[in-house]
Phi, psi and omega in degrees: 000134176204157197036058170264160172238105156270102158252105176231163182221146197300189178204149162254120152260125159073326132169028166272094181314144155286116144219164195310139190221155152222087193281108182243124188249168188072181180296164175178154154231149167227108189244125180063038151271092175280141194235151131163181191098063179049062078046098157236033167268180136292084179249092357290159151257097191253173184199157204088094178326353201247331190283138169195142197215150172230145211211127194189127168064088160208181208219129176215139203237157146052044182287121193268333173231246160263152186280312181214100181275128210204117209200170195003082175068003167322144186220113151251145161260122186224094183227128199075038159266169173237108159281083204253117179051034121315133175339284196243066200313323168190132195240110153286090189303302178184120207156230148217142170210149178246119146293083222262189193291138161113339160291174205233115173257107199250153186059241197273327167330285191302341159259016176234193169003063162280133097324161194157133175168161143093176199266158195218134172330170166244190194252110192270027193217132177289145162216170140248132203251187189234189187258177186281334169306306183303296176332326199267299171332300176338286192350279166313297187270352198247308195312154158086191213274143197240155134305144188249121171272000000 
């Protein structure tokens, strides 16, 4: 996934919050991806023993819950994001996630809710990545529906 934009707002049924989900099984990277305008999902949600997402230079802005949710055996690597006002930035149900050098927890981000444990996948692909303050600018000018030139 790269240059995605996801802007949702929970909605109430019946007084039952909705939430936004992005549930990913199998391998992945998730790149140059944005979430935000409260946001009450898991965005990503991985799930599966089989799952390993590498997950590197995106932005989640005003996140009402969790960002990256890592469940049933599920391995996320997760490095050089902007974490800005989320809620919970990554909640480990059961699985792993590494958290590596370079995110950035900006505003309400930085005192709350990180999770990390368990062994984590290495990245079997060169890749480059950019630090995350660049990354969330990229984002911020590139993500979402574009004029075509």
């Amino acid at each position: 996934m790269n240059n995605l934009d996801f802007r949702t707002a929970a909605r109430t049924e019946s007084g039952c919050e909705k939430k936004a989900a992005c549930t990913v099984t199998g391998n992945t990277t998730i790149k140059e991806f944005r979430v935000s305008s409260t946001c009450s999902g898991r965005n990503p949600k991985l799930g599966g023993a089989l799952t390993q997402a590498h997950i590197v230079n995106n932005y989640w802005l005003d996140t009402s819950y969790f960002c990256i949710t890592v469940e049933d055996g599920a391995q996320a690597r997760v490095e050089s994001n902007y974490f800005e006002d989320a809620s919970k930035p990554h909640w480990l149900q059961s699985g792993a996630i590494a958290i590596d050098s370079g995110n950035v927890y900006a505003g309400t981000s930085s005192s709350n809710t990180k999770d990390t444990g368990g062994n984590v996948f290495s990245v079997p692909y060169a890749y480059t990545k950019e630090s995350a303050a660049t990354a969330r600018s990229s984002i911020i000018n590139c993500a979402g529906p574009q004029q075509i030139q």
